[in-house]
C-alpha positions in Angstrom: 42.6 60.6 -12.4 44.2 58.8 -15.6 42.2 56.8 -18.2 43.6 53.7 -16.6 43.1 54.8 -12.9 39.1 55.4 -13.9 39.0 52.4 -15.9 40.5 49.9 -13.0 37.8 52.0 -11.1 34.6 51.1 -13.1 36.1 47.9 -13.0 35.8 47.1 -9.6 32.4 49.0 -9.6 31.3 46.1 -11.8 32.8 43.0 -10.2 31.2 44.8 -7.0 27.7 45.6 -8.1 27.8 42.0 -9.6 28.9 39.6 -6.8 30.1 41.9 -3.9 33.4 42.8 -2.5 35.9 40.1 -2.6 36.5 38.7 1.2 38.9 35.8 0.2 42.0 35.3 -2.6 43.9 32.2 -2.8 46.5 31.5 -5.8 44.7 32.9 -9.0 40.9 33.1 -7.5 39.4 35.9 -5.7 36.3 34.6 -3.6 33.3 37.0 -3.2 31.1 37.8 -0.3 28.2 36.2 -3.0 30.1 33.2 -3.0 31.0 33.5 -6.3 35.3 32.4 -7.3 36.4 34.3 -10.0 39.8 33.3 -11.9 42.7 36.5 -12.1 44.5 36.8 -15.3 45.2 40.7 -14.3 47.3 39.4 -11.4 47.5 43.3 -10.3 49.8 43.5 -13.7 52.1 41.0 -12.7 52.7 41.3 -9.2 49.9 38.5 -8.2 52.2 36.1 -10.5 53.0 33.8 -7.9 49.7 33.6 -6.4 47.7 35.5 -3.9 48.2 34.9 -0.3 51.0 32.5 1.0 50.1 30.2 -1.8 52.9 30.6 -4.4 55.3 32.4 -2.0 56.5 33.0 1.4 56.7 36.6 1.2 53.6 37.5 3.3 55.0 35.1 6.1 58.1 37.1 6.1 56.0 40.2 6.4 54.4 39.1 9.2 57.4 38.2 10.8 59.2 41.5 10.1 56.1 43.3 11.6 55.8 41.5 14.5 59.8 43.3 15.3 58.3 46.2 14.6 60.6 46.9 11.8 58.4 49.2 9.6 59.9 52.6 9.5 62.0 54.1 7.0 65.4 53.9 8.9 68.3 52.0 7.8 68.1 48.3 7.7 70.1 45.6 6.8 67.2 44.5 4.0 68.5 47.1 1.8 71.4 44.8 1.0 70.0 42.0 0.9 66.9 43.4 -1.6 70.0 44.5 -4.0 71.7 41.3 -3.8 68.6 39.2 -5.0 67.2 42.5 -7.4 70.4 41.8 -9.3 70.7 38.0 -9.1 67.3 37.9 -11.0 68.0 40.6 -13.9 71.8 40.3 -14.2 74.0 43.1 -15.7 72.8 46.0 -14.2 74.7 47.4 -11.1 71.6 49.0 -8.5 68.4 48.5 -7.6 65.9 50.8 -6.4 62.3 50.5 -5.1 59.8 53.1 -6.1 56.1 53.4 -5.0 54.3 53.9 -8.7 55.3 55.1 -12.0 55.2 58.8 -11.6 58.1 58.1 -9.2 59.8 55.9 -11.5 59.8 58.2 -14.8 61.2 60.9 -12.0 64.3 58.8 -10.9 64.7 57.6 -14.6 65.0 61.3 -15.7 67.5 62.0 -13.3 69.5 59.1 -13.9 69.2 59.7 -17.6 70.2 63.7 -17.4 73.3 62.5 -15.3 72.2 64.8 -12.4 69.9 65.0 -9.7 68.7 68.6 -10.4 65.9 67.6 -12.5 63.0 69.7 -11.6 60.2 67.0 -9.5 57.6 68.4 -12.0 59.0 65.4 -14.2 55.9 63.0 -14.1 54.4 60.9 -16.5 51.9 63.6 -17.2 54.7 65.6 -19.4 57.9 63.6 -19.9 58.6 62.2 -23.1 60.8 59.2 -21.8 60.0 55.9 -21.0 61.1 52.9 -19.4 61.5 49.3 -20.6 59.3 46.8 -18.3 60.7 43.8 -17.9 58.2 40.7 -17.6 59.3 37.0 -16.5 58.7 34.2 -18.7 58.7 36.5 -21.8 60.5 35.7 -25.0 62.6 38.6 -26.8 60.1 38.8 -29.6 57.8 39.4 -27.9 59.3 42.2 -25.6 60.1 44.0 -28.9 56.9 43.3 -29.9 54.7 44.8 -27.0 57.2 47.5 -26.9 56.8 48.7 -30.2 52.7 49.4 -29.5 53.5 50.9 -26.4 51.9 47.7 -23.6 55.0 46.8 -22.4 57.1 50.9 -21.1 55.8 52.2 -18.1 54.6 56.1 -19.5 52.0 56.8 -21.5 53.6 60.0 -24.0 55.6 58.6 -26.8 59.2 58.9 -26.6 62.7 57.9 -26.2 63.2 55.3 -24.3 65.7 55.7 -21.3 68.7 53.6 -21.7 70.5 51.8 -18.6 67.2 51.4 -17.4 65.0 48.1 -16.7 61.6 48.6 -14.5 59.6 45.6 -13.1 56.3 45.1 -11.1 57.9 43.3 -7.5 56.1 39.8 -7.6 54.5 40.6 -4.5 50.8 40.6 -4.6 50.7 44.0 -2.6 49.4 47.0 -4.3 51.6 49.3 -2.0 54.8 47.1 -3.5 55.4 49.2 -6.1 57.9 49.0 -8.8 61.4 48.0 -9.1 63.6 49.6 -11.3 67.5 48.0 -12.4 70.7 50.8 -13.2 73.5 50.3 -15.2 76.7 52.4 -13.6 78.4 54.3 -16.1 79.0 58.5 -15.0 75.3 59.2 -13.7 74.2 59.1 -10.3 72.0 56.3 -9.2 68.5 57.9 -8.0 67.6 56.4 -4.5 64.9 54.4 -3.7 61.5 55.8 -1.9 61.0 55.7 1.6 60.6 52.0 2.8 59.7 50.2 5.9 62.3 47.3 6.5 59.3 45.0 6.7 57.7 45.4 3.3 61.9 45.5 1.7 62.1 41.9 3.4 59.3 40.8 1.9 60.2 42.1 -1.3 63.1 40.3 -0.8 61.8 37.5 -0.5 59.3 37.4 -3.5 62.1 38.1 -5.7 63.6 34.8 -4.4 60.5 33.1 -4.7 60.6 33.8 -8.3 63.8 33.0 -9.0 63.2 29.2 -8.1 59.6 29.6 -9.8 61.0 30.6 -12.9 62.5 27.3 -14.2 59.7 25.0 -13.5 57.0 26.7 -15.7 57.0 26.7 -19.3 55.0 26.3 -22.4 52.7 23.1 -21.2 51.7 25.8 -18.6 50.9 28.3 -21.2 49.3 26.9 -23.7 46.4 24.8 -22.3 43.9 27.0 -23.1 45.0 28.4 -26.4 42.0 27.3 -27.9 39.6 29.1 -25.8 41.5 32.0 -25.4 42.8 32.6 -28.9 40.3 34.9 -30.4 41.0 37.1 -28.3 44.4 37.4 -27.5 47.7 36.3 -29.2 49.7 34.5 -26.2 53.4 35.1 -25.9 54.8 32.8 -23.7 52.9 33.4 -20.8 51.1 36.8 -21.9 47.6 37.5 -23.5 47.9 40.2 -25.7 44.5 41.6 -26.4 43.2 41.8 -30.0 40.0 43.2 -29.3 39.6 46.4 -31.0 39.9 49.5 -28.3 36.2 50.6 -28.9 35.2 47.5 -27.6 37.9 46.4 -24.9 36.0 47.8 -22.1 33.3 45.8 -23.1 34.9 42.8 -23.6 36.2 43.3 -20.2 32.6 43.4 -19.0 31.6 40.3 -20.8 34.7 38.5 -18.9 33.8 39.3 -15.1 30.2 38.2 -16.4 32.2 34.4 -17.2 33.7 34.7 -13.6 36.7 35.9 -15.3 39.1 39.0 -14.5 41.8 40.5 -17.0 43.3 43.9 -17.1 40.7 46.9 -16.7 42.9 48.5 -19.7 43.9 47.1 -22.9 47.5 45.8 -21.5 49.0 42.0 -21.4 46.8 39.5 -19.5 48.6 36.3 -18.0 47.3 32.6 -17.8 47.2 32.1 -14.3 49.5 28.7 -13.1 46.9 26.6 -11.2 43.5 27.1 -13.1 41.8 24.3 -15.5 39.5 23.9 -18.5 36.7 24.9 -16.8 37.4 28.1 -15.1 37.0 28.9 -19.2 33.8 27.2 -19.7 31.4 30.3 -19.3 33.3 32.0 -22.0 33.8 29.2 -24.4 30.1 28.5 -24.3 29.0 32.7 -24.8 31.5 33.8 -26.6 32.2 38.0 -27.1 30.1 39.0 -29.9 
């Protein structure tokens, strides 16, 4: 288990042993079986952006559809076109997509791509490669992106190193854990690495999200972001729509405790946080009245 896996992990032990599993999650709250709403500025790192459950997207309707045809194994589909059609409408200038189910995965198929064959040995992981991929977030400004790359928030891999070039990764705005990642290829003399096994079902969906965002994109901005700069700034410097945490890493974890006990929930490990489109002043109340000694 990584340092992140374990801390996501005590985490949820903590939202758990203090208001019960969550039964219910709409937009940017998760509802607990105590009754309790509590507002989501993790957003499962980005792919809860558009909201939880049918809310900000029509993804999970398309799911259901694709389901109901029983279209959920890993033969070929016509999805797979149309997932690289709208993959590279959203991040133009690259020339593939693939799909991959986590990062280990990803820093795999980058390392292929990147040695220009497909011999690499699978014992490529993010346990012992030095490269790393460039993450790609919506709604974030170019300073910033060179910002959070230079301490390391913003590459998928956690060993310094060079980072691979042709490459753009991105968590799918699909609030599905089993979603994945999506990585972007430039073509040039290297062979594209091919996507995990996927059921046509969750592709269309992905499909779908991607969409979603496309039209989201456009209609939020900085009156979105910056409502609750003054409740939030001791903590984080925002970038456009990203919290960076400047709590001091000795006492993230705690921090992160003192924020489930305001009803709020923001990344298990120190990575950006996003302001959730949808909340108001006073899902901040609890921490603007005890503030994190």
């Amino acid at each position: 288990m990584t340092e992140r896996e374990a801390a996501v992990r005590r985490c949820n032990d903590a939202l758990k042993k203090r208001f019960g599993e969550v039964v219910r999650a709409r937009g940017p709250y998760l509802y607990t079986k105590k009754g309790v709403r509590i507002t989501d500025l993790y957003l499962d790192e980005g792919r809860a952006v558009l909201g939880r459950g049918c809310s900000g997207s029509h993804a999970f309707r398309v799911l259901k559809n694709t389901l109901e045809r029983g279209e959920t194994g890993s033969f070929p589909s016509a999805y797979e076109t149309r997932f690289q059609k709208a993959v590279l409408s959203l991040i133009p200038g690259y020339d593939y997509a693939a799909r991959f189910s986590g990062e280990d995965s990803l820093l795999r198929a980058a390392a292929f791509y990147q040695s220009g064959c497909m011999d690499v040995p699978v014992a490529v992981s993010r346990a012992n490669s030095a490269l790393r991929v460039k993450l790609w977030r919506p709604w974030q400004t170019e300073t910033a992106d060179a910002e959070m790359l230079e301490n390391g928030t913003a590459a998928v891999g956690t060993t310094p190193g060079s980072i691979a070039e042709g490459v753009l990764a991105f968590y799918p705005p699909l609030a599905l854990q089993e979603a994945g990642l999506i990585a972007v290829f430039k073509a040039g003399n290297k062979p594209f690495p091919p996507s995990d096994p996927c059921s046509g079902a969750l592709l269309n969906a992905l499909t779908r999200s991607i969409y979603d965002l496309q039209r989201e994109i456009p209609k939020r901005g900085e009156k979105d972001w910056g409502r609750f700069d003054t409740v939030l700034s001791p903590y984080f410097e925002r970038r456009g729509a990203y919290l960076i945490p400047v709590i001091k890493a000795e006492q993230y974890e705690a921090f992160v405790l003192h924020c489930l006990d305001c009803r709020l929930l923001i990344p298990p490990f120190p990575a950006p946080a996003l302001v959730p489109v949808g909340v108001n002043e006073g899902d901040f109340s609890r921490l603007k009245q005890t503030p994190f000694q």
